[in-house]
C-alpha positions in Angstrom: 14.5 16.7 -22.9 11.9 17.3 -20.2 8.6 15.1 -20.6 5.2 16.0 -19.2 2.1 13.7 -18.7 -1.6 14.9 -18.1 -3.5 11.9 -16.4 -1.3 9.8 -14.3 -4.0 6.3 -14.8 -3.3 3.4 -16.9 -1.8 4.8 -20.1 0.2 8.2 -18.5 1.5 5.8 -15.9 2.7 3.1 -18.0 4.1 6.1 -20.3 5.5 7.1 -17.6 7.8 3.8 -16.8 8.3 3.0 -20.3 10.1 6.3 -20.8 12.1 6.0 -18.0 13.4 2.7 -20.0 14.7 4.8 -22.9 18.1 6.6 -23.4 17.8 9.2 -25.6 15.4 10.4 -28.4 16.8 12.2 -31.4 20.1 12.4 -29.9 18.3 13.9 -26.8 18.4 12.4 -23.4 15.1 12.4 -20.9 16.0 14.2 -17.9 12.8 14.1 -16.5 9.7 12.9 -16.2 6.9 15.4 -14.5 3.3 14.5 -13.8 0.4 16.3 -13.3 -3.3 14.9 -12.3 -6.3 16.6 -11.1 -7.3 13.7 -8.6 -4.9 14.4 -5.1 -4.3 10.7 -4.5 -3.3 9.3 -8.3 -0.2 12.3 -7.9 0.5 10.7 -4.2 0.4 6.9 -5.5 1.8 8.0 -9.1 5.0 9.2 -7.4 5.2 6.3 -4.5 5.3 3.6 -7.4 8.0 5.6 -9.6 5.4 6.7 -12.6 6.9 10.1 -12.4 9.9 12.0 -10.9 7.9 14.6 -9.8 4.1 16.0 -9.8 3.3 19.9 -10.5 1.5 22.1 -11.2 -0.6 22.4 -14.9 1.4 25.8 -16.2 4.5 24.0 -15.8 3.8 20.7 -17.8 3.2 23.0 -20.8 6.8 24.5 -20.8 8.0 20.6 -21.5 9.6 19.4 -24.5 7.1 17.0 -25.0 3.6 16.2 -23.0 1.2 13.2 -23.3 -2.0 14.3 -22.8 -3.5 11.0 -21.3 -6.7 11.9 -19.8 -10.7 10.9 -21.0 -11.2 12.6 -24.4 -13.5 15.4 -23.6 -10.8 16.1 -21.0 -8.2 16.8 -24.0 -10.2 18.9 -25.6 -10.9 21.1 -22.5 -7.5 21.3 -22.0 -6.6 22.7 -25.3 -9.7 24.7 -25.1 -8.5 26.0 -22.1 -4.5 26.6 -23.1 -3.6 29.6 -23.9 -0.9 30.4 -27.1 1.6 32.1 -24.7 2.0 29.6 -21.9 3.0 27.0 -24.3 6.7 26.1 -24.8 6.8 27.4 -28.7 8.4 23.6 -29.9 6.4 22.0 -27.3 4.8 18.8 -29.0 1.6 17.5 -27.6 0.6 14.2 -27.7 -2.5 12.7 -27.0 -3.4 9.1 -26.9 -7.3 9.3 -26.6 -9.7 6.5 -28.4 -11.3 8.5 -30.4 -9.5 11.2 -32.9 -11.9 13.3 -35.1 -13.7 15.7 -32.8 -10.5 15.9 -30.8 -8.3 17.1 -33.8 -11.3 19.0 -35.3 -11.8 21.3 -32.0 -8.0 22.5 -31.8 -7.7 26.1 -32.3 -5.8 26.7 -35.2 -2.0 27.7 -33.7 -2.2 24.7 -31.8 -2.7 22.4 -34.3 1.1 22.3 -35.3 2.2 21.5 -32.2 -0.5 18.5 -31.9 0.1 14.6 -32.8 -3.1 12.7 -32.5 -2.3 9.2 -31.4 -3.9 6.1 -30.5 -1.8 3.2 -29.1 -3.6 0.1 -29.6 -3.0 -1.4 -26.2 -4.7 -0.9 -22.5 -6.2 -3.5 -20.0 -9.3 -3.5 -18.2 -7.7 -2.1 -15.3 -7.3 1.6 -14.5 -5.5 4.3 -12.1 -2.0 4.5 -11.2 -1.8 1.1 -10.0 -2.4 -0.2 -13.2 0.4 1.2 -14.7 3.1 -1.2 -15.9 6.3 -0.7 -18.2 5.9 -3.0 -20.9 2.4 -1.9 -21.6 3.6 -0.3 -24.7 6.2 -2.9 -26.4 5.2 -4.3 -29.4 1.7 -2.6 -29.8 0.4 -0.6 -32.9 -0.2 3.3 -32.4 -2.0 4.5 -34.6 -1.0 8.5 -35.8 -3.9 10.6 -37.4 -4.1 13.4 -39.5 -0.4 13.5 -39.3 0.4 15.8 -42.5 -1.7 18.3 -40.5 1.2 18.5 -37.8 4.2 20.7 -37.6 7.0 17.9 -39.5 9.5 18.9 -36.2 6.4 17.6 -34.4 5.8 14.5 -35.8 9.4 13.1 -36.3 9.8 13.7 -32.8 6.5 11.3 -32.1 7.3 8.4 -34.2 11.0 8.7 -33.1 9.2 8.5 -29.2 7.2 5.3 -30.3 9.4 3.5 -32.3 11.6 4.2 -29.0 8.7 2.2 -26.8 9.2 -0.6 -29.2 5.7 0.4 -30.9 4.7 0.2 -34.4 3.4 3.0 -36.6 0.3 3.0 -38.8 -0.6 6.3 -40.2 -4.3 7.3 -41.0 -7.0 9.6 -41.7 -8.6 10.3 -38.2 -12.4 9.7 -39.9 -11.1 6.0 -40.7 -9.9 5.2 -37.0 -12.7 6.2 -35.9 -14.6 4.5 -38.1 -13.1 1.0 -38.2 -12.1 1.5 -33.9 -15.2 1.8 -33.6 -16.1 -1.6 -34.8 -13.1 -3.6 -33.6 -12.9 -2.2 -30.0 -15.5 0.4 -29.3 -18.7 -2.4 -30.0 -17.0 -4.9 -28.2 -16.6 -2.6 -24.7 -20.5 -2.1 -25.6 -21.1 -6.0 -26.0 -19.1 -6.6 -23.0 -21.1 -4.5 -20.7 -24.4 -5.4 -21.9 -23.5 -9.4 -20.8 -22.4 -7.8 -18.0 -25.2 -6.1 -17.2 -27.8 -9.1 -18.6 -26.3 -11.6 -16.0 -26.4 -9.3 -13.2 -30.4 -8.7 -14.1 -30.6 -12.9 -13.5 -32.8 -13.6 -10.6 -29.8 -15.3 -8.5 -26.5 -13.9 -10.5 -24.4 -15.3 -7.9 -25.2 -18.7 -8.4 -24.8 -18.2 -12.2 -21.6 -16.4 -11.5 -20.2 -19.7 -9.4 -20.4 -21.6 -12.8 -18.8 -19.3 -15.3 -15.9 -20.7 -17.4 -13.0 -19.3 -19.9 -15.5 -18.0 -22.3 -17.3 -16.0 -20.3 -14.7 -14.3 -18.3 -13.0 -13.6 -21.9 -15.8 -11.9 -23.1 -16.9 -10.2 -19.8 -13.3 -9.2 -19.2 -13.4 -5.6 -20.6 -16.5 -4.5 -18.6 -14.6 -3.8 -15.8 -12.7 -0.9 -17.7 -13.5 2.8 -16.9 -16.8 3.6 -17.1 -15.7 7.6 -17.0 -13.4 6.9 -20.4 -15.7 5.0 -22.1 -18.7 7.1 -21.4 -16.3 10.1 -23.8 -15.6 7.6 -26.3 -18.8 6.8 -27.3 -20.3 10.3 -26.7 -17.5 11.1 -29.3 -17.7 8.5 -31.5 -21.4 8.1 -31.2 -22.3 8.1 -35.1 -20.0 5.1 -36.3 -20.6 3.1 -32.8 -24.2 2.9 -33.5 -23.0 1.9 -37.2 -21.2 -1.0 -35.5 -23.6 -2.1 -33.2 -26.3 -2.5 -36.0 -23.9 -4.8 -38.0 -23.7 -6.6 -34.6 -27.2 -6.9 -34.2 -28.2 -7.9 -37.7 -25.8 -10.5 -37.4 -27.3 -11.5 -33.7 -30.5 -11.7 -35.3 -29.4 -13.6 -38.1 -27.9 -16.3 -35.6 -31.1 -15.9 -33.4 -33.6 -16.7 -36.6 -31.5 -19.7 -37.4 -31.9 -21.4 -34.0 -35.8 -20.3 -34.0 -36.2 -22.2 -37.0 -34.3 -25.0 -36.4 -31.9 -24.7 -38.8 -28.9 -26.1 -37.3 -27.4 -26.7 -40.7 -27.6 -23.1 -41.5 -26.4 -22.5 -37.9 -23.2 -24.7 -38.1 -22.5 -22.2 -41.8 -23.1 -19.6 -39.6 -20.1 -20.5 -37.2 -17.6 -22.0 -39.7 -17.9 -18.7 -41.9 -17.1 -16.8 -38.1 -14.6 -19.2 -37.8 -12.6 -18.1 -41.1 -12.2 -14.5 -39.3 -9.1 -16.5 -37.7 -7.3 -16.1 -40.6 -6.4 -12.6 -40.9 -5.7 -12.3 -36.9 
């Protein structure tokens, strides 16, 4: 079995070594590992740190058993905008592991869409490139599969035997639901974590406020650093239910921010304790 990966950054690079890891797959053992991405240098560094066995060309990832497709989401859907029904391998199965699912699976043209596996593992740092890339970034992480009854059944045996491989486990749902609830639990939060971001660096000396910060803040700043490129698809993509998120956020902020105006510490402290209950279910 010959595997391809699109976009040789944090997730195609960490694919990349944690395939390399397994044996076989459906009996089938990975004989290679081929890599293509647009950007000159990620191929160079991608093959000096072992992400791939080899970098090629775009025509001759599609003739692969299986390819990730592990680029920005608008850049999946070029790609199978772009793909043309003869250059793929005919039980080729494409898998993509974008953030955002419904626009994605909605724009496929119609004989792709057996061949396609919409998948979002739940996993990723704030660090990105090929130097990000490490093995165990997939081991015990949900991936989440999408509109899977929509894909060719050869197709999607072959991703959740590829996963469960990893060491991942499997939720199945409806790609309007990810996107809805993602949207909420990490899509606000990226948004939440920039705006601090960007709300200390607009201080009059952030440097001197920056000297003093502590395990709270560098928790909740910690995801600004991650790709501004990415992120700016994701929320294009998801736009509707981020805005839906971030308006349950800010009623909430307001809530909190009404509370102290008032001095209504009491009602403050209920505030916290019923946040605090959230610990329950994590």
């Amino acid at each position: 079995m010959k595997i391809g990966i699109i976009g040789l950054g944090l997730m195609g690079g960490s694919m990349g070594l944690a395939l390399k890891k397994v044996e076989q797959i459906q009996n089938k053992h990975i004989t290679r590992i081929i890599g293509y991405d647009k950007n000159p240098l990620h191929s160079q560094q991608a093959l000096n740190l072992g992400l791939v066995d080899e970098c090629v060309e775009l025509k001759e990832i599609w003739q692969c058993d299986v390819v990730f497709l592990c680029v920005p989401v608008d850049g999946i859907i070029s790609l199978m905008a772009d793909l043309k029904e003869g250059e793929l391998n005919p039980k080729t199965t494409l898998i993509d592991v974008g953030g955002a699912k419904v626009k994605i699976l909605q724009s496929l043209p119609q004989w792709l869409r057996i061949h396609f596996v919409g998948a979002h593992p739940m996993c990723g740092t704030e660090f990105f490139g090929p130097k990000a890339a490490f093995g165990e970034l997939y081991e015990n992480a949900i991936v989440i599969l999408t509109d899977l009854e929509q894909s060719g059944a050869y197709q999607a045996e072959l991703a959740k035997d590829i996963f469960i491989a990893l060491g991942m486990k499997i939720l199945k749902m409806d790609s309007k639901s990810h996107d809805k609830h993602i949207a909420l639990i990490s899509h606000m939060p990226h948004i939440i974590s920039y705006a601090l971001a960007n709300a200390t660096l607009a201080q009059e000396n952030p440097q001197t406020i920056l000297a003093l910060v502590g395990g709270g803040f560098r928790s909740m700043s910690r995801i600004s650093k991650s790709s501004p490129l990415m992120w700016k698809d994701v929320f294009k993509q998801n736009k509707h239910n981020v805005l839906e998120a971030m308006a349950h956020f800010q009623a909430e902020f307001d809530k909190a921010r009404v509370l102290l105006e008032n001095d209504d510490f009491d009602g403050l402290e209920s505030f916290m304790a019923n946040a605090n209950t959230l610990q329950k279910f994590l």
